[in-house]
VOVO-409861 format. One record per atom (N, C-alpha, C, O): residue in one letter; x negated, y negated, z. Coordinates in steps of 0.02 Angstrom, whole numbers, plus 32768, in hexadecimal, padded with zeros to 4 digits. Layout:
N
aXYZ;...
//
This chain:
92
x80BE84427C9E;x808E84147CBD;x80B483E17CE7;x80E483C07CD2;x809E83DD7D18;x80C2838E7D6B;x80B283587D2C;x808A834C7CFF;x80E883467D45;x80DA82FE7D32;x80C682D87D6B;x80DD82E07DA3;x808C82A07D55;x8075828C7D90;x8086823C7D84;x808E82297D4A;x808B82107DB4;x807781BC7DB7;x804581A17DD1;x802781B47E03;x803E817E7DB9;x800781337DD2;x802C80EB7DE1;x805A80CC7DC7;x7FF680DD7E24;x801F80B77E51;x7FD5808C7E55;x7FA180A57E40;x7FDA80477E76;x7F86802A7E84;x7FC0800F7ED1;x7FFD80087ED0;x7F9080057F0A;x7F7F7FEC7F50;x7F627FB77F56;x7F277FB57F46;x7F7B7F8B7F69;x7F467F557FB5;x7F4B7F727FFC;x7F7A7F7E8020;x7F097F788002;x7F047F6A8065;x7EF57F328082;x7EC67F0E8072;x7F167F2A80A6;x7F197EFA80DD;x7EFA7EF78112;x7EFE7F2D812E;x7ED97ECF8132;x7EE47EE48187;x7F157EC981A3;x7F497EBB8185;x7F0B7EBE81EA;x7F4F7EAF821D;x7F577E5F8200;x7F8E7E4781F5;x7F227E4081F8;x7F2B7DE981E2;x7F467DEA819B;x7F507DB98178;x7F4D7E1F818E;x7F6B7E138140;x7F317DF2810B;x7F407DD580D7;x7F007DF9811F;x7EB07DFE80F3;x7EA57E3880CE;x7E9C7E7280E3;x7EA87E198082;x7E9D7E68804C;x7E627E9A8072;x7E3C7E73808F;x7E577EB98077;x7E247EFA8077;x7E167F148043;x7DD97F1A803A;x7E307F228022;x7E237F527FD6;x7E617F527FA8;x7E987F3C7FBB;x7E567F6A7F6E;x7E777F757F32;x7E847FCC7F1B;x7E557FEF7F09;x7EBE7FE07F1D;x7E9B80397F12;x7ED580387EC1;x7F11802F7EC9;x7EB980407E81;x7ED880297E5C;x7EDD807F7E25;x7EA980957E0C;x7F16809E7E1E;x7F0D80CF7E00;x7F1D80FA7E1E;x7F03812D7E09;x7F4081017E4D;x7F3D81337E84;x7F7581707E59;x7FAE81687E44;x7F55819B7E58;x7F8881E47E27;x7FA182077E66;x7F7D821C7E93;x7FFB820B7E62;x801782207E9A;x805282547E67;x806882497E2F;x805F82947E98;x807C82BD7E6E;x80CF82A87E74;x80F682B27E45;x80DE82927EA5;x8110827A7EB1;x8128822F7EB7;x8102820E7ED9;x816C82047E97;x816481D57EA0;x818581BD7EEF;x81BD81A57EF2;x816181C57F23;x817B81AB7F5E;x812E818A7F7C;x80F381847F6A;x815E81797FB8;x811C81617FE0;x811681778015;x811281518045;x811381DF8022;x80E881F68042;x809F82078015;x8066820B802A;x80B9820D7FCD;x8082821E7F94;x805A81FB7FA1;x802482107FB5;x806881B67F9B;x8043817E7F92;x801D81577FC7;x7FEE81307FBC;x803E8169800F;x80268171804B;x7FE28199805D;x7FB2818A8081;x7FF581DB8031;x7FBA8215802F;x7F8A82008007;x7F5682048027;x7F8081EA7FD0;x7F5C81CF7F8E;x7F4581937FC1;x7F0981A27FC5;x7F4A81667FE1;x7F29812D7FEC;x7EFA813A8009;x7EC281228002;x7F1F81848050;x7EFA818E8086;x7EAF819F8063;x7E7E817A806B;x7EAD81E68035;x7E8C82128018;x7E4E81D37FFC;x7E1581D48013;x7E6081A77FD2;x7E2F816E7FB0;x7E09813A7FEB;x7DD2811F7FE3;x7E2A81378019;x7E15810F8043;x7DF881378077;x7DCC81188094;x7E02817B8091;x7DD4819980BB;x7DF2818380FA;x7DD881A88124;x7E1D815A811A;x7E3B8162814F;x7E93814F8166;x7EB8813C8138;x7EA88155819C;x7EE481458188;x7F07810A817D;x7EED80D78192;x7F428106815D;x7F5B80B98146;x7FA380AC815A;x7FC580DF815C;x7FBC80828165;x8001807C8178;x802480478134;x80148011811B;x806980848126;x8082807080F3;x809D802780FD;x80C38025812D;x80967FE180D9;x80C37FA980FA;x81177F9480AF;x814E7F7880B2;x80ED7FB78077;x81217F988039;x81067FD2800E;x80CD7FE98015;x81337FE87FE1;x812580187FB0;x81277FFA7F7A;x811C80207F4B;x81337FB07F63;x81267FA37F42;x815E7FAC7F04;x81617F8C7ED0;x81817FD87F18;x81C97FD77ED9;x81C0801B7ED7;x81F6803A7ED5;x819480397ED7;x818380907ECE;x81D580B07EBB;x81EF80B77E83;x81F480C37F08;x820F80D77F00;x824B80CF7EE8;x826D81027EE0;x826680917ED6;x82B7806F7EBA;x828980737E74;x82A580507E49;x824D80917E5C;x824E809C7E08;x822E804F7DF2;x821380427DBD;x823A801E7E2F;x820B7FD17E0F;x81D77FD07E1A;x81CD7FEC7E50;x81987FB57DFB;x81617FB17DFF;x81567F637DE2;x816D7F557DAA;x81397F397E03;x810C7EFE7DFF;x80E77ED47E28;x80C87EA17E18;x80F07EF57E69;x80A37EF57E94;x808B7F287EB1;x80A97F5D7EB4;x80577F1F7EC7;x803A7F607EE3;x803F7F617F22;x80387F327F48;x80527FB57F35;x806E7FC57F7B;x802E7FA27FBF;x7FF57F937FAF;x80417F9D7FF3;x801E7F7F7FFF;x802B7FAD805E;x80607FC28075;x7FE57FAD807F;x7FD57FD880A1;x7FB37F9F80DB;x7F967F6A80CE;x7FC17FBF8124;x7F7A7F9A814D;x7F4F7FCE816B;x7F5F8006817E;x7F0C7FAD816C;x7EE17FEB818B;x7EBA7FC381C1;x7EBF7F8681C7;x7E967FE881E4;x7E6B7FCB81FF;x7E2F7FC781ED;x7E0E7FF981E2;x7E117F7F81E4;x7DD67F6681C4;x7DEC7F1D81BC;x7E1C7EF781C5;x7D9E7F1E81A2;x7D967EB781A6;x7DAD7EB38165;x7DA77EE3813F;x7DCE7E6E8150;x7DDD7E56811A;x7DAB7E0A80F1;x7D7C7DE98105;x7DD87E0980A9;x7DCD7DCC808F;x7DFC7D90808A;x7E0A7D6780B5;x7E0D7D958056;x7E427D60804B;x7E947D508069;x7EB77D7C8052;x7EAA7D378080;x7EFA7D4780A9;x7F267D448059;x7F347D168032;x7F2D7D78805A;x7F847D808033;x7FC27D7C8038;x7FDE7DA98057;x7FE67D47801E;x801E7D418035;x80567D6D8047;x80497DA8803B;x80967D628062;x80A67D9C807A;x80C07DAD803B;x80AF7D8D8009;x80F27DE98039;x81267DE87FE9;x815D7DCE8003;x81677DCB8040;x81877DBA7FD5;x81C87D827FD1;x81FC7DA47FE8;x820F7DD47FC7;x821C7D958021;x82607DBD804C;x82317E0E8071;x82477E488073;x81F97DF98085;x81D37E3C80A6;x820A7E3580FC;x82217E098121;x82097E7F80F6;x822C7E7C8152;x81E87E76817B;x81AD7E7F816B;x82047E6581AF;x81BB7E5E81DA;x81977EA681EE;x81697EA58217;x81AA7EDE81D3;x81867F2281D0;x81547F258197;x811D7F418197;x81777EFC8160;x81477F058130;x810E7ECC8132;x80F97EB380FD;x80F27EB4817F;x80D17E80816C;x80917E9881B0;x80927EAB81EA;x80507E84816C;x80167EB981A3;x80237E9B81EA;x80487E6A81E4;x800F7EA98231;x7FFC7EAE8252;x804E7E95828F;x804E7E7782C4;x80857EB18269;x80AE7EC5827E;x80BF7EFD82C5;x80F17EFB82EA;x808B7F2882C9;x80A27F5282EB;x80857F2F8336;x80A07F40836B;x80457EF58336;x804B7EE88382;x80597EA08393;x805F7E8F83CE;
//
């Protein structure tokens, strides 16, 4: 039997306004194309990876965190030593 993991997500938008929570996400692999795929699949469209969240160095204590396009709520801060790739609305 795969062994599988569980991972939970924030989305973002470009302002760095939560969008959603995707909490549980069962990925067969621990990377973050898995988990890339698993967000897409729950969320129904596509997402751009910004932090994995520790996934793959085996740490886990926040949740990977994604931007999509859509309106948000609350602004979340950024995470602590984020490069400016990992920060939503980076790419314009």
């Amino acid at each position: 039997m795969p062994e599988s993991f569980l991972a939970d997500a924030v989305l973002l938008n470009s302002e760095g306004r939560e969008v959603a929570r995707l909490e549980g996400l069962e990925l067969s692999q621990q990377n973050a194309q898995a988990l890339t795929q698993a967000v897409q699949q729950r969320w129904g469209q596509e997402v751009w990876l910004l932090h994995d969240g520790g996934l793959e160095l085996r740490r886990r204590g926040v949740p990977a965190r994604f931007e999509v396009q859509a309106e948000g709520g609350a602004l979340l801060p950024d995470l602590p030593n984020a490069r400016p790739w990992q920060r939503p609305g980076w790419r314009t």
